[in-house]
N, C-alpha and C positions, 0 to 999 in steps of 0.2 A: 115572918116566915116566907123562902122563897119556894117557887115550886120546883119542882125536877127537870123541867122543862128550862127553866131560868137558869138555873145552875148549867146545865148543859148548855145555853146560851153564852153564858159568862167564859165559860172554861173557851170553848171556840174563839169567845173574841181575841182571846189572848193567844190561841194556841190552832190557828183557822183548819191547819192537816189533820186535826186530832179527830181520833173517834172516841166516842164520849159513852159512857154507859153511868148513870146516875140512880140510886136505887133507896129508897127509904129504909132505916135498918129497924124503927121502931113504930114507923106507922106514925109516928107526931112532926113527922117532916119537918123534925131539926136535928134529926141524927142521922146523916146520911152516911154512903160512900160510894167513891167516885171511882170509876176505871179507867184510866186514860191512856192509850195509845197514840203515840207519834214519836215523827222521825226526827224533830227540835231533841227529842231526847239524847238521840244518837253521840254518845262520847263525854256524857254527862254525868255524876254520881247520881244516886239515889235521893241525894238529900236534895242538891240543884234540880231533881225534875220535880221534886215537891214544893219546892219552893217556887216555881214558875204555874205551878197549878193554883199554889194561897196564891200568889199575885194575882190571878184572876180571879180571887174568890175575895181579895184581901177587905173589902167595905162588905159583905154580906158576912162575914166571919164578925168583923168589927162589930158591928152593929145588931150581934146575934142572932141572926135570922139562920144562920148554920152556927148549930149550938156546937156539932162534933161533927168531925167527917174523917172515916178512917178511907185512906188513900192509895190505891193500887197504880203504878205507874207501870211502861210498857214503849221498850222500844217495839215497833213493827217487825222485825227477826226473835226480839222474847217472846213478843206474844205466841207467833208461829209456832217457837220453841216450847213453848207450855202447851202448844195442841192446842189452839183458840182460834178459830176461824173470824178474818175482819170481819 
């Protein structure tokens, strides 16, 4: 099991612009979900920002220490747009 704070670590390494919001969904801190904001995203499907998110999660998913992670992606102008302050 990783903690919130690791997770949050990981996503950055990959992704350093991003603001990270990591949140336990069940309390057994292996079923998380992840909020991520940045500007890598910019011009990318839905499916490519998720996919550059598991890249950085891709050996803690492996190795089930994140059993589930439902995935919120976010350019800096969506987030804006959905009323979400950085």
């Amino acid at each position: 099991m990783v903690s919130l704070k690791e997770v949050e670590a990981m996503i950055k390494a990959k992704l350093p612009e991003a603001e990270v919001i990591v949140k336990d969904l069940t309390g057994g801190g292996d079923h998380l979900e992840a909020i991520v904001v940045c500007s890598d995203f910019e011009g990318k499907t839905r499916v490519k920002q998720h996919q550059l998110v598991y890249g950085a999660l891709s050996e803690a998913m492996a190795s089930e220490a994140i059993h589930a992670l439902a995935l919120k992606t976010y350019t800096p102008e969506a987030w804006s747009a959905a009323g979400q302050p950085m």
